[in-house]
mmCIF file of the N, C-alpha and C atoms, coordinates in Angstrom:
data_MODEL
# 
_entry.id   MODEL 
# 
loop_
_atom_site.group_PDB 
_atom_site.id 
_atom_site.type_symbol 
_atom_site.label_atom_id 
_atom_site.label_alt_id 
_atom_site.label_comp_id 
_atom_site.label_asym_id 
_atom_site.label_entity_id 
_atom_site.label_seq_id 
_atom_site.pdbx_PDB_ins_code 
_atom_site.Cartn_x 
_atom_site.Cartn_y 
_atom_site.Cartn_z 
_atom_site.occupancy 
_atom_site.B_iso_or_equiv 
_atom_site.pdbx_formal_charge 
_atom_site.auth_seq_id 
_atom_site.auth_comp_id 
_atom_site.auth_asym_id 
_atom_site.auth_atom_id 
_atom_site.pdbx_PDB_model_num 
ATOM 1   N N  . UNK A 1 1  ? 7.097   -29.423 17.836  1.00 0.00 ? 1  UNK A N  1 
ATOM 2   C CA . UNK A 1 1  ? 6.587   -28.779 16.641  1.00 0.00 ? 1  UNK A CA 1 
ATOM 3   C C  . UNK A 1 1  ? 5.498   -27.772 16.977  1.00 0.00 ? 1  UNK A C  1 
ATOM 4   N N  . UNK A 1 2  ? 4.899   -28.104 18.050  1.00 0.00 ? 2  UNK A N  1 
ATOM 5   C CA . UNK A 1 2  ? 3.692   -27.328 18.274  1.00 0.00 ? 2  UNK A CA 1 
ATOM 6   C C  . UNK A 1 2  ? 3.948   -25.795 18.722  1.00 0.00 ? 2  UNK A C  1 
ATOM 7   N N  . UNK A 1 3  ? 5.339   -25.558 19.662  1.00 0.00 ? 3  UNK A N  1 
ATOM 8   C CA . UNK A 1 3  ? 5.832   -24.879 20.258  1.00 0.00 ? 3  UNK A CA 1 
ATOM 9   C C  . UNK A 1 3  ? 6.489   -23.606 19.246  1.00 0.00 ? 3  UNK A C  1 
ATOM 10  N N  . UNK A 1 4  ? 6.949   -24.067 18.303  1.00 0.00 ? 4  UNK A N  1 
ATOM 11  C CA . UNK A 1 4  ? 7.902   -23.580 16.735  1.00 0.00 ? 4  UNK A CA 1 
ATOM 12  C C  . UNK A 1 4  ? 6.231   -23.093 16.200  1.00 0.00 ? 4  UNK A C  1 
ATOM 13  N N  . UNK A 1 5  ? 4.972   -23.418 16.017  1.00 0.00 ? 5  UNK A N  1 
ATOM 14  C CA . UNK A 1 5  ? 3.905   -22.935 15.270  1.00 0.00 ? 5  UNK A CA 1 
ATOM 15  C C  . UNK A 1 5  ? 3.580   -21.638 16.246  1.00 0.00 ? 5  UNK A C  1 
ATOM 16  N N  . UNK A 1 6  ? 3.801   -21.694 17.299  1.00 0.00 ? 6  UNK A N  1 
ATOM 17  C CA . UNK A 1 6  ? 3.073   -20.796 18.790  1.00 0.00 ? 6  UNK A CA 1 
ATOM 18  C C  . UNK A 1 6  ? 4.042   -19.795 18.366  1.00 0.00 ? 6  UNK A C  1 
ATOM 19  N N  . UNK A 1 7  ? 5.477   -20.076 18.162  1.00 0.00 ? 7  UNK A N  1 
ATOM 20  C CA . UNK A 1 7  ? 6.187   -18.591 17.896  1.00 0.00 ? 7  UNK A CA 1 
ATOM 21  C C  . UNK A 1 7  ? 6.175   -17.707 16.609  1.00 0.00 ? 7  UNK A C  1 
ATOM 22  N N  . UNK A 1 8  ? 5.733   -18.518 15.637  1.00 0.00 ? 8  UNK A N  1 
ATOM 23  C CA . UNK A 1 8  ? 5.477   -17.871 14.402  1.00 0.00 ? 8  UNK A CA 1 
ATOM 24  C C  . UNK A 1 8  ? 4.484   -17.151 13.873  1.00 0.00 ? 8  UNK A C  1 
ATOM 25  N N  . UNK A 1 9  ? 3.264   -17.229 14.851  1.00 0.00 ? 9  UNK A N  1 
ATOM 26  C CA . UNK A 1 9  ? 2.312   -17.047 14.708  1.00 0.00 ? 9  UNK A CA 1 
ATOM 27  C C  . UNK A 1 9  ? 2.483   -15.114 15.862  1.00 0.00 ? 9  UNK A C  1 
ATOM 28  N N  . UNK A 1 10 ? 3.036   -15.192 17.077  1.00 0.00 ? 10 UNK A N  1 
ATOM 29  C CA . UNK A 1 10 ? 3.254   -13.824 17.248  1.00 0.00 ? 10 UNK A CA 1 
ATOM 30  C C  . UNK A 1 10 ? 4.409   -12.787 16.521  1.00 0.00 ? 10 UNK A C  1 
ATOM 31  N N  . UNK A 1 11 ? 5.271   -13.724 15.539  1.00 0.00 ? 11 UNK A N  1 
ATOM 32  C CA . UNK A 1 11 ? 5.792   -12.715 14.835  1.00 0.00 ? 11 UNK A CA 1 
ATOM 33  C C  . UNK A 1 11 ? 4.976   -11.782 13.690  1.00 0.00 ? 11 UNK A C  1 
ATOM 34  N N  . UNK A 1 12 ? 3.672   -12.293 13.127  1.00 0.00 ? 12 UNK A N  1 
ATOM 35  C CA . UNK A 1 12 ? 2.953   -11.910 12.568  1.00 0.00 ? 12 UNK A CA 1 
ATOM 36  C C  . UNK A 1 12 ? 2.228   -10.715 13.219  1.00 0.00 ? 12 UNK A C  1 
ATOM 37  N N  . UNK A 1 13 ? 2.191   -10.379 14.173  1.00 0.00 ? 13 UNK A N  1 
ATOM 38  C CA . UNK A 1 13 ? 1.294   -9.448  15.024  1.00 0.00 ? 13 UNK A CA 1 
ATOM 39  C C  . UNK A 1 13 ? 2.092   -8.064  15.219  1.00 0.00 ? 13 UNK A C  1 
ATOM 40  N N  . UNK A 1 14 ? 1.259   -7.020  14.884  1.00 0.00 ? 14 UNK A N  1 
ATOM 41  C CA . UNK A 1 14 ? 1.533   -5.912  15.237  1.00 0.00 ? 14 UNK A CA 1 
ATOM 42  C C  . UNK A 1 14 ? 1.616   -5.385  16.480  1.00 0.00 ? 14 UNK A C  1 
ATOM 43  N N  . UNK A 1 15 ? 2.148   -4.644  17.019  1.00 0.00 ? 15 UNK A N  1 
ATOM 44  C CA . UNK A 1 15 ? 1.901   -4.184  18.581  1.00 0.00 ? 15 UNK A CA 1 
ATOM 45  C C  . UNK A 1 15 ? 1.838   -2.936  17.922  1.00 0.00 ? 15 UNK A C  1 
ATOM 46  N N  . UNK A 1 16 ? 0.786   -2.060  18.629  1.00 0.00 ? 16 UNK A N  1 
ATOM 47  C CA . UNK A 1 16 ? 0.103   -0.681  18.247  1.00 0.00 ? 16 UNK A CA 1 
ATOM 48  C C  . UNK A 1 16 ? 0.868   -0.140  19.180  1.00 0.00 ? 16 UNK A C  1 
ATOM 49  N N  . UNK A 1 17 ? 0.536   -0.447  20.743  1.00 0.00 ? 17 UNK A N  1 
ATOM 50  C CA . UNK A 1 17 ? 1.325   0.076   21.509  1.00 0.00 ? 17 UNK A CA 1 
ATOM 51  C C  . UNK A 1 17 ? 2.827   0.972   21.134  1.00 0.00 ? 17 UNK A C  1 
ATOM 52  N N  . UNK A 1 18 ? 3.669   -0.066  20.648  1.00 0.00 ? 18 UNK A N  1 
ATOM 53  C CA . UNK A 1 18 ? 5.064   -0.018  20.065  1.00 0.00 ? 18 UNK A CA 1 
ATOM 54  C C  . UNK A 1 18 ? 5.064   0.865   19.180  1.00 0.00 ? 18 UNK A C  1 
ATOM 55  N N  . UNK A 1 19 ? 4.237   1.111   18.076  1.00 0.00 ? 19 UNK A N  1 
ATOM 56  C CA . UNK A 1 19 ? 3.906   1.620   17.379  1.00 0.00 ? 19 UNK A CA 1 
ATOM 57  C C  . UNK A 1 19 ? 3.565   3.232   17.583  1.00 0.00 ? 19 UNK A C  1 
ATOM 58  N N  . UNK A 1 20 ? 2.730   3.409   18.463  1.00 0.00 ? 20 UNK A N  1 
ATOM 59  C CA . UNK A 1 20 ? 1.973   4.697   18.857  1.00 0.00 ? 20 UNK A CA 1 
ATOM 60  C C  . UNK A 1 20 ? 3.504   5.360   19.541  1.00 0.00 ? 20 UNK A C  1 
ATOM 61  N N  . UNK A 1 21 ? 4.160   4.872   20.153  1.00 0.00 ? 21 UNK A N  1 
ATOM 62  C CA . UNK A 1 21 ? 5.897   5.328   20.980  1.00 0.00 ? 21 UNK A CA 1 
ATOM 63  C C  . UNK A 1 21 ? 6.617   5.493   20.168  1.00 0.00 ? 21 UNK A C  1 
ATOM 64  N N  . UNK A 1 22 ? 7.083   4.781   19.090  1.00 0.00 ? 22 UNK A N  1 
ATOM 65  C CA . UNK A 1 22 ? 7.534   5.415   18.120  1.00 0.00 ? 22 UNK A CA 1 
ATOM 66  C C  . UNK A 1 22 ? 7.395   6.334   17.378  1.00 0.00 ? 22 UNK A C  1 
ATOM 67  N N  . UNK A 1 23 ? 6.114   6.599   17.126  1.00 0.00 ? 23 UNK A N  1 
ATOM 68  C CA . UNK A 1 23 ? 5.442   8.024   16.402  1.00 0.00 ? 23 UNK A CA 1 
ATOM 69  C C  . UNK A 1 23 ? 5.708   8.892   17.346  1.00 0.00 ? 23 UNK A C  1 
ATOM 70  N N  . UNK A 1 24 ? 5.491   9.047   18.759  1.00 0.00 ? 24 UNK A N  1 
ATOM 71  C CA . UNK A 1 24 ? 5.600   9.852   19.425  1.00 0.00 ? 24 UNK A CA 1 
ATOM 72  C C  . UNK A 1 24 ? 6.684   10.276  20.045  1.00 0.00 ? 24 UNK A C  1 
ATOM 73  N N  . UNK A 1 25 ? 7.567   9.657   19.666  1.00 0.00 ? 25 UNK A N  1 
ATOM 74  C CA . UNK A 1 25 ? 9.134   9.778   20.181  1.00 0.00 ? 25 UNK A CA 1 
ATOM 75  C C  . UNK A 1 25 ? 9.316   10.327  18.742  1.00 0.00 ? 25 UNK A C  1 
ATOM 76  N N  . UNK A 1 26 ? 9.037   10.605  17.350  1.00 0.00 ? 26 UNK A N  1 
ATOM 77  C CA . UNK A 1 26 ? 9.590   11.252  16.705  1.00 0.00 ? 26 UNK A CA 1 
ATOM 78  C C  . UNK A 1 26 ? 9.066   12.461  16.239  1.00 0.00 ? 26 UNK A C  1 
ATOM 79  N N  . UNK A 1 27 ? 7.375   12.513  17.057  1.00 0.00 ? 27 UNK A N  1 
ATOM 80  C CA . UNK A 1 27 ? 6.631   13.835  16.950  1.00 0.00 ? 27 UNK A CA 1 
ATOM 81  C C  . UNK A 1 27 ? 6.908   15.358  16.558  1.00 0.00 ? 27 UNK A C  1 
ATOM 82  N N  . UNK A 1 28 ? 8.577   15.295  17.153  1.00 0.00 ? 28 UNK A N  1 
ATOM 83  C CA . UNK A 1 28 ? 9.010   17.205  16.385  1.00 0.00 ? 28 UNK A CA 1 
ATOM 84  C C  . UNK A 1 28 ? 9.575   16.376  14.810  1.00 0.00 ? 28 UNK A C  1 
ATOM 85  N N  . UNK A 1 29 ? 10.289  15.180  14.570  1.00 0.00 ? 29 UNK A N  1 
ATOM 86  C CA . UNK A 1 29 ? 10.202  15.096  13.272  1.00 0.00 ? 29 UNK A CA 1 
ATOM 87  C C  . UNK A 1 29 ? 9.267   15.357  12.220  1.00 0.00 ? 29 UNK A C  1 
ATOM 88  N N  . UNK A 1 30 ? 8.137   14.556  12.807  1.00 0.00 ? 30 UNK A N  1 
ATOM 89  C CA . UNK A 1 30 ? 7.214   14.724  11.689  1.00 0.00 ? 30 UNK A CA 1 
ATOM 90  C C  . UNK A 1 30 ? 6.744   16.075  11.679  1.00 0.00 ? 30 UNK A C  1 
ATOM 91  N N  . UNK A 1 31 ? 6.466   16.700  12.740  1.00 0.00 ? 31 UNK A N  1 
ATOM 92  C CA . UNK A 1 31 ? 5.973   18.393  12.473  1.00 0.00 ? 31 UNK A CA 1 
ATOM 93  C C  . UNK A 1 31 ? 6.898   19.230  11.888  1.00 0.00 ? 31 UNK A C  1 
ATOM 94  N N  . UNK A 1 32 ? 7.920   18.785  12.003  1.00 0.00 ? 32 UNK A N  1 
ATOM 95  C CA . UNK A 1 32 ? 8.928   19.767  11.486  1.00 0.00 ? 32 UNK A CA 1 
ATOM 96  C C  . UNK A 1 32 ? 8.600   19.535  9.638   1.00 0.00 ? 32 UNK A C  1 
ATOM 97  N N  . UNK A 1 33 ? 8.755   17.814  9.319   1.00 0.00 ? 33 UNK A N  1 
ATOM 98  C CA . UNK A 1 33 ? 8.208   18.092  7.723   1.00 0.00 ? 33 UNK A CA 1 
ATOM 99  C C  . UNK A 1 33 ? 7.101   18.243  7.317   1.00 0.00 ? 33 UNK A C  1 
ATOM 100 N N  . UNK A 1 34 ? 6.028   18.047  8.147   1.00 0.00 ? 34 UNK A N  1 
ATOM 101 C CA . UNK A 1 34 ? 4.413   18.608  7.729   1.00 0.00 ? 34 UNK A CA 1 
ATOM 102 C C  . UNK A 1 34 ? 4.845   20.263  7.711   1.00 0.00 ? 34 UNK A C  1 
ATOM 103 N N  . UNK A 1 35 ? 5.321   21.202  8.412   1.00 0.00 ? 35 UNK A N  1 
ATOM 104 C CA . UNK A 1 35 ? 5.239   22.315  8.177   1.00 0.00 ? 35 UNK A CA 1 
ATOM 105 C C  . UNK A 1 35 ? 6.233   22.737  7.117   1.00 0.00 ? 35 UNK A C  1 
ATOM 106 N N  . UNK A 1 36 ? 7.443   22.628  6.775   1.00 0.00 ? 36 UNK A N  1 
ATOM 107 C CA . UNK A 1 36 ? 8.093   22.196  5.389   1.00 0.00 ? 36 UNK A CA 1 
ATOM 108 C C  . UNK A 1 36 ? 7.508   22.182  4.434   1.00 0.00 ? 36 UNK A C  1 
ATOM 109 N N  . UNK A 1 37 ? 6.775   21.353  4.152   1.00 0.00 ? 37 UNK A N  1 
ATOM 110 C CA . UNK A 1 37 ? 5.670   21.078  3.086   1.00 0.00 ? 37 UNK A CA 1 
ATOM 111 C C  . UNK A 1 37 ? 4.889   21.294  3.284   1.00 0.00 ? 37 UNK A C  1 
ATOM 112 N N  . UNK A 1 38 ? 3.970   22.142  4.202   1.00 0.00 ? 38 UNK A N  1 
ATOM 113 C CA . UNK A 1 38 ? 2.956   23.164  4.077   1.00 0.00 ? 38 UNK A CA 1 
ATOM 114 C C  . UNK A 1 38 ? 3.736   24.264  3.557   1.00 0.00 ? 38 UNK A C  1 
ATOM 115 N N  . UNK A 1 39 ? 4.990   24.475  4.190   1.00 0.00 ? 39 UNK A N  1 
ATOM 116 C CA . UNK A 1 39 ? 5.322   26.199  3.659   1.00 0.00 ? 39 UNK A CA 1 
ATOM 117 C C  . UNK A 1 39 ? 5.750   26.126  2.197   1.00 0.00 ? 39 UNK A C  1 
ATOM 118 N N  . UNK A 1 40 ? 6.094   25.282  1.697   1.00 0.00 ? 40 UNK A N  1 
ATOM 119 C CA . UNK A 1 40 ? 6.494   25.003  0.531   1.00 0.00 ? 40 UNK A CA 1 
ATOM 120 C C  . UNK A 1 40 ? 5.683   25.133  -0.687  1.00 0.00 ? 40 UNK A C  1 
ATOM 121 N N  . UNK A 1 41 ? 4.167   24.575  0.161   1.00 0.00 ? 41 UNK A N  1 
ATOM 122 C CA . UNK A 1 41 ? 3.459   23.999  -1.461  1.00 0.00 ? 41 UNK A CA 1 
ATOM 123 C C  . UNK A 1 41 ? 2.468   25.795  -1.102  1.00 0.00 ? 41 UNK A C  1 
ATOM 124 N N  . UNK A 1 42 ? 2.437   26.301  0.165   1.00 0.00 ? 42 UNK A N  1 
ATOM 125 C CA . UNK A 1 42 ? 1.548   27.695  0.285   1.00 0.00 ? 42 UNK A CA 1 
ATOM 126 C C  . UNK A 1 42 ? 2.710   28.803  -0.787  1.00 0.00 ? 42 UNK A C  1 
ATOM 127 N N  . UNK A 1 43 ? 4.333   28.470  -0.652  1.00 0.00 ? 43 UNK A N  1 
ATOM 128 C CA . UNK A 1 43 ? 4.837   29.263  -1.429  1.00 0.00 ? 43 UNK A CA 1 
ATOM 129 C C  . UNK A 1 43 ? 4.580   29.548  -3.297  1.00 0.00 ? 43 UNK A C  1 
ATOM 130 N N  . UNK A 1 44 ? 4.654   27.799  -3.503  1.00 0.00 ? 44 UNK A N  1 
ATOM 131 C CA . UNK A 1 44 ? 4.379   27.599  -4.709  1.00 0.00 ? 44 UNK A CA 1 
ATOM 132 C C  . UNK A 1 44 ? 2.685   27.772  -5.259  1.00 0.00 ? 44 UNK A C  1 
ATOM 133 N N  . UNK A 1 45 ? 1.774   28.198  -4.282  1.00 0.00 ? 45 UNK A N  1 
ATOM 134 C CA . UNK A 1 45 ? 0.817   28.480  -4.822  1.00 0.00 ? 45 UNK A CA 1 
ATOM 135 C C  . UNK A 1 45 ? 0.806   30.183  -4.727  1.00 0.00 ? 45 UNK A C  1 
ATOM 136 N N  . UNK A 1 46 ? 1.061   30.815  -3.631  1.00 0.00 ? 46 UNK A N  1 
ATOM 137 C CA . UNK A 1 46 ? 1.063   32.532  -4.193  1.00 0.00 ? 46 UNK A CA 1 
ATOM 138 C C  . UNK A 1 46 ? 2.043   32.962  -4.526  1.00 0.00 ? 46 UNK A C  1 
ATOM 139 N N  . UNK A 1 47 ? 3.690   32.270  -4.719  1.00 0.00 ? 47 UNK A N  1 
ATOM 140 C CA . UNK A 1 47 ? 4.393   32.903  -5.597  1.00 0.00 ? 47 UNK A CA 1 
ATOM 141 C C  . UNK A 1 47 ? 4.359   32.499  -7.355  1.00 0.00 ? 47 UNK A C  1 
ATOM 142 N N  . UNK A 1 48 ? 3.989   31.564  -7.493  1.00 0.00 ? 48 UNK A N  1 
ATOM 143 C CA . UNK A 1 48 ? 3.837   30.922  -8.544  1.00 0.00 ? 48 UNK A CA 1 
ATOM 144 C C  . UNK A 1 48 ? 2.959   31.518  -9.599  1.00 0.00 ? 48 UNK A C  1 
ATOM 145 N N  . UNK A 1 49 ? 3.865   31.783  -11.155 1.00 0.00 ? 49 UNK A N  1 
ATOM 146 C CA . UNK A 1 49 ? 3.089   32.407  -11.964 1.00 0.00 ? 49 UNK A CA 1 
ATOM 147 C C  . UNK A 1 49 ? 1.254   31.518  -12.352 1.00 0.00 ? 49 UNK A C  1 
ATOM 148 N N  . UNK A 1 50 ? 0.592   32.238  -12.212 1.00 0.00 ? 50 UNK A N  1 
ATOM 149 C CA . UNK A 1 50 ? -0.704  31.691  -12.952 1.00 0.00 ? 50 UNK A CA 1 
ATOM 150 C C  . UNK A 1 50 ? -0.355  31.031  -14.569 1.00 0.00 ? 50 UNK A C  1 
ATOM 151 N N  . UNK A 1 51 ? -1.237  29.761  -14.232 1.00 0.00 ? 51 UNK A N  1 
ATOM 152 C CA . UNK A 1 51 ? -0.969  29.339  -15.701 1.00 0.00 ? 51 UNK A CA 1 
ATOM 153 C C  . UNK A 1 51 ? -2.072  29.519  -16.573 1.00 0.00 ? 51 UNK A C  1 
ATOM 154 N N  . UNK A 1 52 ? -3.155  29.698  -16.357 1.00 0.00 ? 52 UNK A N  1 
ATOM 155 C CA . UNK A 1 52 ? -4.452  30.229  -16.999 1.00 0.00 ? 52 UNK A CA 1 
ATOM 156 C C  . UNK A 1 52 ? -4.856  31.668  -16.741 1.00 0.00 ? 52 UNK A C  1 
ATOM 157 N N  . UNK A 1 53 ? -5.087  32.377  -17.405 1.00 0.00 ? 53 UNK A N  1 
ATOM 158 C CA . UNK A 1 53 ? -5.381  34.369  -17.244 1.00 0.00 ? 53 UNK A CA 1 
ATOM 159 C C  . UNK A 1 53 ? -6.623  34.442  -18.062 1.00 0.00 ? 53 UNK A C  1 
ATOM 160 N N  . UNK A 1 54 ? -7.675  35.247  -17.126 1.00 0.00 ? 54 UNK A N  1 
ATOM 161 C CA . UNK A 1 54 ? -8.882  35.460  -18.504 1.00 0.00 ? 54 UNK A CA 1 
ATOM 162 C C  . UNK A 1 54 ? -8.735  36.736  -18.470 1.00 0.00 ? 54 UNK A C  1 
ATOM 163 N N  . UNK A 1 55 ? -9.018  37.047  -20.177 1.00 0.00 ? 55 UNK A N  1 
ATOM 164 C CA . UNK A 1 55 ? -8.975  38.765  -19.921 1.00 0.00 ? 55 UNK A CA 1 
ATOM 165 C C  . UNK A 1 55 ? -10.049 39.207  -20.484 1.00 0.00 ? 55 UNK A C  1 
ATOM 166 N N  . UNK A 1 56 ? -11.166 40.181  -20.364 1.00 0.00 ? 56 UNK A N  1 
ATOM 167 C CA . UNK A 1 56 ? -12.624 40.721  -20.847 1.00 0.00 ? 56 UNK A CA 1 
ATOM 168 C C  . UNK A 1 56 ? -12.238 42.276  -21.575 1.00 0.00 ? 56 UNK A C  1 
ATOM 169 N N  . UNK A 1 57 ? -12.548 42.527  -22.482 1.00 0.00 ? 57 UNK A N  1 
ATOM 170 C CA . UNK A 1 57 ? -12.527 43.811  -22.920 1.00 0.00 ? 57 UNK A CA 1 
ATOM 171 C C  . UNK A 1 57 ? -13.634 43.861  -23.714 1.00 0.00 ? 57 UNK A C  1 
ATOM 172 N N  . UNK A 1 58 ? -14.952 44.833  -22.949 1.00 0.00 ? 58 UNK A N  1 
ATOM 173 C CA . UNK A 1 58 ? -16.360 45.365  -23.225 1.00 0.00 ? 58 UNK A CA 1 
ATOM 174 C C  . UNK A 1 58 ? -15.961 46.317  -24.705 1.00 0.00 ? 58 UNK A C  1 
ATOM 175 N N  . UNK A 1 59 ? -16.310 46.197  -25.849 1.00 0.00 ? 59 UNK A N  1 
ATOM 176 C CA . UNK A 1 59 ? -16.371 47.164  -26.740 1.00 0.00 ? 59 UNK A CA 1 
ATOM 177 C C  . UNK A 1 59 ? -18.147 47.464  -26.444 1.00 0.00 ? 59 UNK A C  1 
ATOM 178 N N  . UNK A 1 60 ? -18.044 48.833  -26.501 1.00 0.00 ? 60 UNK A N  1 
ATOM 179 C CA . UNK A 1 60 ? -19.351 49.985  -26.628 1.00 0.00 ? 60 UNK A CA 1 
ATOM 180 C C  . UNK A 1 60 ? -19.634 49.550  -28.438 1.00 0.00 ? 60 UNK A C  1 
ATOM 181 N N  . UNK A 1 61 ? -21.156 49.263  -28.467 1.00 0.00 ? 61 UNK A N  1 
ATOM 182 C CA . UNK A 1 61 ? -21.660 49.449  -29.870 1.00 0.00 ? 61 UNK A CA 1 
ATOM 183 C C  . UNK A 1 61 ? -20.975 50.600  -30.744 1.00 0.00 ? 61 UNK A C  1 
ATOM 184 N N  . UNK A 1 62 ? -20.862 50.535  -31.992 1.00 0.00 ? 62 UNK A N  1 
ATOM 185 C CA . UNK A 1 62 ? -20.949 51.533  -32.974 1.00 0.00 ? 62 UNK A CA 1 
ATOM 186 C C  . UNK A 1 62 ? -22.119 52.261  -33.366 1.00 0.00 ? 62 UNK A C  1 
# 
């Protein structure tokens, strides 16, 4: 019984290691959609109509 508690207890554990290799084995993935969605949301902000406009027109006294 003691042996069955010893293995259940490292399935709980993360390995970073494992972790950090996987990110880095998919490194052009993720850059490829960080820049995607940088170019995307830079499009939708200077092609994108303005939704608020102020407009000033000075009238000269009478």
């Amino acid at each position: 019984m003691q042996n069955n508690s010893i293995n259940t207890q490292g399935a709980d554990e993360v390995d970073l290691i494992e972790l950090v290799r996987g990110v880095l084995a998919r490194k052009w993935l993720i850059i490829g959609v960080a820049f995607l969605v940088f170019i995307s949301a830079a499009a939708f902000a200077f092609l994108g109509k303005p939704v608020y406009e102020v407009k000033l027109f000075i009238i000269p006294p009478t």
